[in-house]
Structures are given as C-alpha cells and as structure tokens.
C-alpha positions in Angstrom: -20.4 -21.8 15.5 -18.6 -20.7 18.9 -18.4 -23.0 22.1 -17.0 -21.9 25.7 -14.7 -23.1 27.8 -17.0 -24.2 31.1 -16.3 -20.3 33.3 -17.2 -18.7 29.8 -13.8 -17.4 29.6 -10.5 -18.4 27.1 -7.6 -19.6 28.9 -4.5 -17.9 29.2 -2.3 -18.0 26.0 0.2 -21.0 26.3 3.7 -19.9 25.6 4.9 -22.0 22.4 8.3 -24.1 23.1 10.8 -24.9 20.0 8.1 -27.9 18.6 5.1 -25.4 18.7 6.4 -23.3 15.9 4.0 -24.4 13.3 1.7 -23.3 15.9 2.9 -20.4 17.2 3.2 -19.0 13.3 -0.3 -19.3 13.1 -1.5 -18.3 16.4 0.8 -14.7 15.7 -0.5 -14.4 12.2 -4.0 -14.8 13.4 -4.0 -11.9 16.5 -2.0 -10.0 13.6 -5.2 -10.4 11.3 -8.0 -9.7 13.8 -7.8 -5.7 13.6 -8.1 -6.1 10.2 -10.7 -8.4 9.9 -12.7 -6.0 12.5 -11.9 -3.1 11.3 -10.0 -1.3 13.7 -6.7 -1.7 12.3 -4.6 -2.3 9.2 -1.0 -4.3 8.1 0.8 -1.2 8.3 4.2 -1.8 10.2 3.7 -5.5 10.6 6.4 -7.4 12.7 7.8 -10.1 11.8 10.4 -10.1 14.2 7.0 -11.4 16.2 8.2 -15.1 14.9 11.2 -17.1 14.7 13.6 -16.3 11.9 12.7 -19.7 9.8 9.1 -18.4 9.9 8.7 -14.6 9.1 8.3 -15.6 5.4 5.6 -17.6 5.8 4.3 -15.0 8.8 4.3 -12.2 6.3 2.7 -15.0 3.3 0.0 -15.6 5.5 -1.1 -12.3 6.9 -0.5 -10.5 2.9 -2.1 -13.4 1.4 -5.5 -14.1 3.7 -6.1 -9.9 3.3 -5.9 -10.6 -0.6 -8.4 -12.9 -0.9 -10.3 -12.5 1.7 -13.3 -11.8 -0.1 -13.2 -15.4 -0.9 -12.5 -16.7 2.8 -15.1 -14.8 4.3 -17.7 -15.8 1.9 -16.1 -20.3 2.5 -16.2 -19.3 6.3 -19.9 -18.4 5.8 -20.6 -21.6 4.3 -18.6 -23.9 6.9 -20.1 -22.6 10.3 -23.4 -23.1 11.4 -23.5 -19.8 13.2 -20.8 -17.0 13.1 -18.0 -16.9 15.7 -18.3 -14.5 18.8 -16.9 -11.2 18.1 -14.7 -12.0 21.1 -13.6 -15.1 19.2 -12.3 -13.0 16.0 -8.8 -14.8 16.7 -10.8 -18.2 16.1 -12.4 -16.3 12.7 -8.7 -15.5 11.5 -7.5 -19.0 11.9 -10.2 -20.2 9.9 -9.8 -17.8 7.4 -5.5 -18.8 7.4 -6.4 -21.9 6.8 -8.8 -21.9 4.2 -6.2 -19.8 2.8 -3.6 -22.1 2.9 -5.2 -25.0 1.6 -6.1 -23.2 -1.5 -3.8 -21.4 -2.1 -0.1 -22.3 -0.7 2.0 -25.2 -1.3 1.3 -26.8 2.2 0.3 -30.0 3.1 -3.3 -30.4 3.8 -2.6 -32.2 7.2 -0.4 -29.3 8.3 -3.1 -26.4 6.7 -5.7 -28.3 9.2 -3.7 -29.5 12.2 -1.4 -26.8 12.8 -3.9 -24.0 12.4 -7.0 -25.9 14.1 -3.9 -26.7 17.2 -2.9 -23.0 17.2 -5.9 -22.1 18.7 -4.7 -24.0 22.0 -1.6 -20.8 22.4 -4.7 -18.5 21.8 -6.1 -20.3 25.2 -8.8 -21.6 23.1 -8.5 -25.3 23.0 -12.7 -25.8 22.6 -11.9 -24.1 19.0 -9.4 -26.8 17.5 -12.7 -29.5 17.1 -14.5 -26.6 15.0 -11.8 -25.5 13.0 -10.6 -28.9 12.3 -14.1 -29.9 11.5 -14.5 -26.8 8.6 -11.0 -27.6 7.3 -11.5 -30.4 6.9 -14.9 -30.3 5.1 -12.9 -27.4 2.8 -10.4 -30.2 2.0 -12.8 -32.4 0.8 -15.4 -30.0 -0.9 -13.3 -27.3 -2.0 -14.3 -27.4 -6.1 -18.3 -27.4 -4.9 -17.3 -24.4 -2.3 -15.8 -22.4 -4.4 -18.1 -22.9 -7.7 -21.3 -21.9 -5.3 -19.3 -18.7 -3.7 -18.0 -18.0 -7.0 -21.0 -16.9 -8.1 -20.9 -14.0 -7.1 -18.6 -11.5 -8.9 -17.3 -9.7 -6.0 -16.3 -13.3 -4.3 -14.8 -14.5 -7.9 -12.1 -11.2 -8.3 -11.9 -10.9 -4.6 -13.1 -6.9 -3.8 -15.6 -5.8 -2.2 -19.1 -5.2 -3.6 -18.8 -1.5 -3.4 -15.2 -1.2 -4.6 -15.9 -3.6 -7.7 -19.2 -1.2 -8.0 -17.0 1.9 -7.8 -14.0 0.7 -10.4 -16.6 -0.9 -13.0 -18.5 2.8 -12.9 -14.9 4.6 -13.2 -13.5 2.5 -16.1 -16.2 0.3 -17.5 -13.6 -1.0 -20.2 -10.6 -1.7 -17.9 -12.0 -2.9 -14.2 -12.0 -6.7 -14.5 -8.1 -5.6 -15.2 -7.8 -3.5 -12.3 -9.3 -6.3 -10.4 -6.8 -9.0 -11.3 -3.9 -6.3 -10.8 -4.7 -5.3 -7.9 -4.8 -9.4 -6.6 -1.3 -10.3 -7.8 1.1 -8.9 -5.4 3.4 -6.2 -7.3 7.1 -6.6 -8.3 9.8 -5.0 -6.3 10.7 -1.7 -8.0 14.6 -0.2 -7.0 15.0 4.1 -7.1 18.9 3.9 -7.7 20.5 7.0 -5.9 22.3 9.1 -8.6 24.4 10.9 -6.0 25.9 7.2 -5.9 25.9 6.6 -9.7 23.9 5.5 -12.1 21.5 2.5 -12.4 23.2 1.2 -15.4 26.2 0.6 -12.8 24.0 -0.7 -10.2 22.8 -3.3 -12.5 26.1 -4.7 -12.6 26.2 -4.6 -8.3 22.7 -6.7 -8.6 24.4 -9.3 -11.4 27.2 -9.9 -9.3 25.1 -10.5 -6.0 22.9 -12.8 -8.6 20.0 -10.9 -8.3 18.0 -10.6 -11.8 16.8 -7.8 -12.4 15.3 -5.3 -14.9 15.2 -1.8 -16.4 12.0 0.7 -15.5 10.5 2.0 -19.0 9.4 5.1 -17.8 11.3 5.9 -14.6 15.4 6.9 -15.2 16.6 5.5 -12.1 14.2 2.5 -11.3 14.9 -1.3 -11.2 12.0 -3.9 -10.9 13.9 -7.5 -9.7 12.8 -10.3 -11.0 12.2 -11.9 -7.5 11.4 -9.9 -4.4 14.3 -10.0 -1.7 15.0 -9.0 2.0 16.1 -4.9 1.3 19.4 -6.0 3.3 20.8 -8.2 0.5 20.6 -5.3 -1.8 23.8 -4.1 -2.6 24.9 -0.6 -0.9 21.6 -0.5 1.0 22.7 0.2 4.0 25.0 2.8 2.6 22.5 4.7 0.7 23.1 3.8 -2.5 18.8 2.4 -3.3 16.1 2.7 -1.8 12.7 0.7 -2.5 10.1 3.1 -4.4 7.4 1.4 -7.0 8.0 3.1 -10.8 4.8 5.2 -10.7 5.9 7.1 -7.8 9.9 7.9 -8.6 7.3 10.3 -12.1 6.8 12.6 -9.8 10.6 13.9 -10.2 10.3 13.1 -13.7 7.0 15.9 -13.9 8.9 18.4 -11.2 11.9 18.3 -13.1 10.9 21.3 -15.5 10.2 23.6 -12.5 13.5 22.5 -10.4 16.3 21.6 -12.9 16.7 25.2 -13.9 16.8 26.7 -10.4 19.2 25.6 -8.2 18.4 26.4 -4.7 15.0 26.5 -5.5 12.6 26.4 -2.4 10.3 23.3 -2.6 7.3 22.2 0.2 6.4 18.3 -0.1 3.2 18.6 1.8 2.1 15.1 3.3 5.5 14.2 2.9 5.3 10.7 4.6 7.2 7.5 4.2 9.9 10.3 2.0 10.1 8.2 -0.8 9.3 11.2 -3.1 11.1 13.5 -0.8 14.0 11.8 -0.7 13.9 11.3 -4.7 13.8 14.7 -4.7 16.8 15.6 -3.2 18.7 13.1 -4.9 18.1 14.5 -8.2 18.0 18.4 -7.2 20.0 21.0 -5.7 16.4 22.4 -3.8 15.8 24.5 -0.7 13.6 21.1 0.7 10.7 22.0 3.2 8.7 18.7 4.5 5.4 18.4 6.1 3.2 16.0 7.5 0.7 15.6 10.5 1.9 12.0 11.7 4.6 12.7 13.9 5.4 9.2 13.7 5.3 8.9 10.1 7.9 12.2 10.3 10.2 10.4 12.2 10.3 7.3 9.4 11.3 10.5 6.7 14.0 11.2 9.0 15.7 8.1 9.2 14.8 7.4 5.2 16.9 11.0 4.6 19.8 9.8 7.3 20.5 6.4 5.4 21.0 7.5 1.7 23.0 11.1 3.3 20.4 13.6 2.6 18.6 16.8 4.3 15.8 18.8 4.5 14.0 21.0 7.1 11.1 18.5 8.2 8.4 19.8 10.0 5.1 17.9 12.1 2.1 20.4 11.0 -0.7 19.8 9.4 -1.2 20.9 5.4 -4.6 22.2 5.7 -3.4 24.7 8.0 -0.6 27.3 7.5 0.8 27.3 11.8 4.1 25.9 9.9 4.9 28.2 7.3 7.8 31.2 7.3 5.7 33.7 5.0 8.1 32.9 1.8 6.1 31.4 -1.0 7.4 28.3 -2.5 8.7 27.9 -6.5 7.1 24.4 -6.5 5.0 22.4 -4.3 4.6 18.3 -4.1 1.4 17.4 -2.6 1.0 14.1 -2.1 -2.6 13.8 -1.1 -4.0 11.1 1.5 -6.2 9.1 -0.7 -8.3 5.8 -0.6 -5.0 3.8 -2.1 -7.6 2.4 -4.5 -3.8 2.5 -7.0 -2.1 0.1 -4.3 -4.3 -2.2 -2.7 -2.1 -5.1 -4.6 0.6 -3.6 -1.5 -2.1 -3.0 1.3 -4.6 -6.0 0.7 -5.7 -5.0 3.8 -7.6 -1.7 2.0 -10.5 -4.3 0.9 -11.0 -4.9 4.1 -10.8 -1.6 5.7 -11.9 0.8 3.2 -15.9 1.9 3.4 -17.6 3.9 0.4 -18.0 6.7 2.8 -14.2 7.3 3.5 -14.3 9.0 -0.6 -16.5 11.5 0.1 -14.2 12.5 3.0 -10.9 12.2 1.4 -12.0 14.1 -1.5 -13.0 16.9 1.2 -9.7 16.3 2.5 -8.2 16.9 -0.8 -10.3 19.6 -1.9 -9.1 21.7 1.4 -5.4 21.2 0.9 -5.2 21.7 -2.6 -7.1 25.4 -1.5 -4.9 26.1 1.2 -1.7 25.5 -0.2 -2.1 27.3 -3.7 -1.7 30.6 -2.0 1.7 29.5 -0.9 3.1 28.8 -4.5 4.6 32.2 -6.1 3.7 33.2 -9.4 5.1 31.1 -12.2 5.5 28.0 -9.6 4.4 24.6 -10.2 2.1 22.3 -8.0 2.3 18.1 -8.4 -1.3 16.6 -6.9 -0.5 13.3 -7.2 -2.3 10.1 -5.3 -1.9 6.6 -4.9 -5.8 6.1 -6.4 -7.7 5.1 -9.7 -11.0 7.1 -8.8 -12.0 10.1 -10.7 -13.8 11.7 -7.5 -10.0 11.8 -5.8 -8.0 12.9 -9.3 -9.8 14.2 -12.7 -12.6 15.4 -11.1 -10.7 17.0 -7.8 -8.2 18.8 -10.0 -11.3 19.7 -12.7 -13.0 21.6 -9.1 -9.8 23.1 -8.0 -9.1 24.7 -11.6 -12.7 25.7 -12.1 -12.8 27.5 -8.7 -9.1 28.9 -8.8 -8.4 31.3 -12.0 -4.9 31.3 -11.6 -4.1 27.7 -12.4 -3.0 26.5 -15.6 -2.4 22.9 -16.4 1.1 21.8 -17.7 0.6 17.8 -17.6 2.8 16.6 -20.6 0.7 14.5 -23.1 3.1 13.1 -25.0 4.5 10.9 -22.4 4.6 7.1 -22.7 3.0 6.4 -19.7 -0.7 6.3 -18.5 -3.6 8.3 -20.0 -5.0 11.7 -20.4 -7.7 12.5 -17.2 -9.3 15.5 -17.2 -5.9 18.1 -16.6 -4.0 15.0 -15.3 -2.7 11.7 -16.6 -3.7 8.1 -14.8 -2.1 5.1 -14.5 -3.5 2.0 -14.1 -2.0 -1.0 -11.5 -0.4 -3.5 -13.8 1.0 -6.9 -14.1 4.6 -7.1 -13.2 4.7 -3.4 -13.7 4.1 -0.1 -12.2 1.2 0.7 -9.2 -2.2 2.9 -10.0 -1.3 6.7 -9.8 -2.5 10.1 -10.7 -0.5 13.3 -11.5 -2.3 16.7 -12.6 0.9 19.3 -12.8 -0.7 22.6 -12.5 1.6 26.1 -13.1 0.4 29.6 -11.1 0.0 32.2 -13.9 1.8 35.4 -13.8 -0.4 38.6 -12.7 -1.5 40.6 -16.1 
C-alpha cells in the first residue's frame, strides 16, 4: 500500500547527521536501487564514496545482494502489501526490498533490519512510509518460513531468475541449468591477471603471502590468481604500480587462444573491437610485442581503457568509433582481430545481479543482430591467413554456437581453429563454452576463426 503526506507531495530529504548513519546507508542504497528496480538503469559504476567510509561495505552488500535475489524480494513484497507502492514511491519499494533482504539473508539484527530501514524513509522525505514498512518487516520477521515455502513454489522465485531467463537456460542446457542457476547466485571469487612485464605470478604469490593475503593458482589461465577472500584492489601489492590488475580466469583465454597468431609475429598489427573496460586489451599488450589498435563506441568507456593502459605502463592507439562501421579504419588489414561482442552477460550475471532485473527476452534477438553485423563488417578487415577471437561474456547458443555457425555458413573464407584438446569448457558448434562455476571461472564463449588463403 502507499499513503501521502497531506499536500500529496514527499518532503524534502533530511540531511543525515553523524547518528543517522544506519539511516543514511539505507536511504543511499535504496535511491541507488530504484533505476534498477524500474528499469531505467543498472549497478554499473556504483559509488560508494556516496557513504561514510565505515559503511561502503555494507552500501555495496546491500545494493549487490537485494539485485541477487531479488526474484525472491519482489515475489515477499507482493505478499506483504495490500496494494503495490506508487511508481513515484519506488524509493519506499527498495527499502522494503533492503530489508527483506537483510533479515534473510545478512547477519543483522532484526531490530536494526526493521528500524533503520523503515526510519530511512524519513531522509527520503517520506516519514508516512516508516508505519508500512515497519509493519511488512515486521510481519517478514515473524512469518518468514510460511513466506518463503508459499513463494518458493515457484521455480523461478526458488533459484532466483527470472521466468524467461530460467526458460531460456533450461532450453539451452537442459542437463546443466539448475547449475548455472546456483552459479550465477553465489557472487564469484576475485580472480588476479599478474603483469608479466613485472614478473611472474609464481613471484607475486609470494608479494600476496607476505601481505597475508591467501590466495590461489588459475588452472587454465598462466598469469591468473583467484584470493581466497575478496579485498579492496588498493591492498594488493604493486597495484598502483602496475604490477595486477583484476580480470576473472575465463577472460585472461582469450590471450591464451591469440597466442598462436601473435607470438610468432612481433609487431604484428592487432584491432580489439569493443575494446571496453581493456582488461583483454591490456592483457594483450602485456604478453605481446603487437601493433595495438582499440575501438569502442562509448567514449566514456574509452576513457576507463585509457587510464587501465596508463597504470600498468602500456600503449596502444585507442580510438571512439563504432565496430559496425569502418569511419575509423586506415585501409591496412589487420593479422588478428579480438572482437569482444556486446552480449546479454547471461556468463556474468553472478558480477551484474542487476542483469535479472534489467535484461528482457527481446534484447537477444537484438544483440545477436548486433553480433551478426560486426562479425560481417569486420572480417573484411582481417588479411588472409589472420585470426579472429568472437568471444562473449554469455551462455546462450543464439549469441555463440549458433552466431558463429551463421557467420561461417554465409562467409567461405572462414575456417575454424578452436583447440579441442584444451582442459577447459566444451566443444559448441566451432567454439568452446564455459560454464559460470563455483569458486571458479565466469560463463564465456570463444570460436577462433582463421581467414583462408586465396587458391
């Protein structure tokens, strides 16, 4: 149910003092939440500079965690309201979805799950909402096991996707999508890409003993660390110096799969095509004496490769174009080509909860168009004998087996090199797939594909 205050309108947002902060986390975490939980806007570049130092754990807990299992929320919020919130009131909906949240699933105190987050809605200039949301927290508190057993009945509620994603993974991989499920709801380990032009990881293993950080080997990637606990990126060792970046295992393959077409040609001229955050291009360069050319369409994305490149000492010629169009390119064909294709992130949601919430079954269809046109556009720019990477962040065959399998039918010039005998993933189509897993790598696709030589 929503209530007004008596001229219809909220009040003005109190400023929090120093014993508001409970509050205040709350009240920030919840405006940081309502674009999501409308649709209109995602986690991505989250501040949690927003809140007091003592706070931005919780902050970031909060905001991560209530996008993970929101399925969930949503479903207990439906059951504790006797009519939906206003949509001007979404601020009121996040609070009651942070802390539902909270009281089952962090170690808080019930009073403070209920009183801090029904009170927060008086620094969102709400005060009529405090009775309401204390009222449903309340009632959550006391009927949580009955709650949850009647919502859990449903099977998208109980593994936390939605509907049509469940729908979509069960069709994709009927033997494995309950897995993928429960991957993609345990947030992932913090994977290390150790800088060879620094040394080796072997030697930064013994940087992250002596700072008493546990850590780990990568099985399949040669320069990747998972720690055994997640930390701030500034207590890394030789962060700030270049010396490791943070890059999740599946990604740092895609060096690993270049690596035949580069390591023989130094100098080699190289385009990575949709080049943004640079964790691939910088890998890259770290591992390659290459010619590096970088694209990508977000300007402001760009400008993040840029200062990725200046902290670990590297270069490349970066470019703002767009990769289904050619208005950026010199004429001289490239010997390989990375292209990194915007996909649905089906691979990653376990990173970007917030994809539950914001991804709709109709964005496929258009990002396998997407796909489709850039893969067609930029094979012309390869030279004979070149290798392309497609690689994407996603677990559905319309984005990877099936998009390569188009490409290669339409395209007699293309002859797939994926390896097989890797230990890594499974065979799809001409590419391999990898599957998110526990305390392990991320869901990813890679179809290496070589230009043949004119007869």
């Amino acid at each position: 149910m929503s209530r007004e205050t008596p001229n219809g309108q909220g009040r003005r947002p109190s400023r929090p003092t120093q014993h508001d902060n409970g509050l205040a986390v709350r009240a920030t975490a919840a405006q940081a939440l309502v674009p999501v939980i409308t649709g209109k806007g995602s986690l991505t570049g989250l501040d949690d500079h927003q809140v007091v130092a003592r706070d931005r754990a919780l902050f970031k807990a909060l905001c991560y965690g209530t996008c993970r299992t929101l399925p969930r929320l949503e479903a207990l919020a439906s059951l504790l309201l006797v009519k939906p919130f206003k949509a001007r009131d979404a601020d009121v909906q996040a609070l009651l979805l942070l802390g539902a949240y909270q009281l089952l699933y962090l170690r808080i105190p019930a009073h403070a799950a209920v009183g801090e987050t029904a009170g927060a809605a008086r620094l969102l200039g709400k005060e009529w909402a405090t009775r309401v949301l204390n009222g449903c927290l309340r009632r959550l508190q006391r009927e949580s096991a009955a709650l949850q057993a009647e919502v859990d009945q449903d099977p998208a509620v109980a593994l936390l996707h939605p509907k049509w994603l469940l729908k979509t993974l069960r069709q994709a991989w009927p033997d494995d999508w309950r897995e993928i499920a429960m991957a993609n709801n345990a947030p992932g380990p913090m994977t290390l890409r150790v800088n060879r032009r620094h040394g080796d990881r072997e030697a930064y293993m013994n940087q992250l003993d002596a700072a008493g950080l546990a850590a780990r080997l990568c099985i399949h990637a040669p320069d990747g660390i998972t720690l055994e606990t997640p930390c701030d990126v500034h207590e890394l060792p030789g962060f700030e110096e270049g010396q490791v970046s943070v890059q999740d295992e599946s990604a740092q393959l895609a060096s690993v799969l270049l690596g035949p077409a580069l390591a023989p040609r130094p100098g080699a001229r190289v385009l990575d095509a949709c080049c943004a955050p640079g964790g691939k291009t910088a890998h890259l360069l770290e591992v390659f004496d290459i010619d590096l050319y970088a694209v990508d369409s977000d300007a402001a994305r760009l400008a993040k490769v840029e200062d990725a490149l200046t902290r670990l000492g590297l270069s490349a010629t970066l470019d703002h174009g767009d990769a289904t169009g050619r208005e950026w390119w010199d004429g001289s064909p490239f010997d390989a080509i990375l292209l990194d294709a915007p996909c649905s992130g089906s691979g990653v949601i376990r990173r970007h909860p917030d994809i539950k919430c914001l991804r709709r079954p109709s964005d496929i269809t258009k990002l396998a168009a997407l796909q489709a046109r850039l893969l067609d556009n930029l094979w012309p720019l390869l030279r004979p004998g070149g290798t392309l990477l497609y690689a994407t962040c996603s677990v559905l065959p319309e984005e990877n087996a099936d998009q390569v399998a188009a490409f290669i039918s339409r395209t007699p010039d293309v002859e797939p090199t994926t390896p097989g005998d890797v230990a890594w993933g499974r065979p799809a189509g001409a590419g391999r797939q990898l599957l998110p897993a526990n305390d392990s790598h991320d869901g990813f696709f890679y179809a290496r594909l070589r230009k043949r030589m004119p007869d």
